[in-house]
C-alpha angles and dihedrals in degrees: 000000000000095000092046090051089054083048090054092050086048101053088039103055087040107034103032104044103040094051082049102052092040080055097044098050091050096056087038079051089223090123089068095059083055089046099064098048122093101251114113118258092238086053080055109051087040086048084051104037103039097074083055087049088051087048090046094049098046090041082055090052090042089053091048097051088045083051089053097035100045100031108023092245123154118166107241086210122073126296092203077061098048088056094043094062091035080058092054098042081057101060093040090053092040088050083044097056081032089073096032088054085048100059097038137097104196140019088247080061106047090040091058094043096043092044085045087056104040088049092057089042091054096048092049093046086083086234091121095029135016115257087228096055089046116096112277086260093055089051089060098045088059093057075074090041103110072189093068102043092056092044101057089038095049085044093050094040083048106033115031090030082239107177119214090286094063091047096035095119091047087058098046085056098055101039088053083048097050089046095043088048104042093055090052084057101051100041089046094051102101111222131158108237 
């Protein structure tokens, strides 16, 4: 649990909050007065996303040191590694609330969209219930779960010691899935250049 728990931090702080200021700029109007300035519109969303990053990243430190404080729980992999792959869940859910800013018109929106998605993610991680004991349907739609991927790798890297060899295609996934989806954020942010 403790893995899955650092997961949900993660997508929160990097999912969550930058969906919702994006939103909330654009009904405060503020974003137009950015959108006319010269500066690219990639330069924009990093410049927005990387102090959640920061947050994320300490909260996931924080989280560590209160497994190991409270329950005695140290990982036996690689923390290097752990923070690695926490790296990598946080640019595929801030690309995720990236798009979904991007196509609402209001913070009740994006909060719906984005709860909706992070519900269905959480039941396809495996971390409620195991992938192998899900309908054979089920099984298919987590091979798309960011969630999943994470998850086994966090538990293998915490659990088993693995080093990057034994999580390489874990890796590979999210890392094609950060780059798919942070290029549909970019490209779908609306900017006037």
């Amino acid at each position: 649990m403790i893995p899955a728990l650092m997961a949900m931090i993660m997508i929160m702080i990097c999912g969550f909050l930058p969906a919702l200021n994006i939103v909330g700029e654009k009904e405060a109007g503020t974003i137009d007065q950015i959108n006319v300035t010269p500066v690219r519109k990639w330069l924009f969303i990093l410049a927005k996303l990387i102090p959640y990053w920061v947050i994320a990243l300490i909260d996931f430190s924080i989280c560590l040191l209160l497994a190991w404080l409270l329950y005695g729980i140290t990982p036996v992999g690689s923390i290097a590694l752990l923070f690695v792959f926490a790296i990598a869940l946080a640019i595929v859910f801030s690309s995720i609330g990236l798009i979904i800013s991007n196509y609402s018109d209001s913070l009740q929106q994006a909060m719906l969209v984005m709860w909706f998605a992070l519900v269905c993610m959480m039941l396809l991680s495996g971390l409620f219930t195991p992938v192998r004991s899900m309908p054979d349907w089920a099984q298919i739609l987590t091979y798309a779960n960011p969630v999943r991927h994470y998850m086994d790798a966090a538990r293998t890297i915490f659990i088993r010691g693995s080093a990057f060899s034994g999580v390489v295609l874990q890796f590979s996934i999210l890392a094609a899935m950060g780059i798919i989806l942070a290029s549909l954020a970019v490209k779908s942010y609306k900017k006037n250049e």
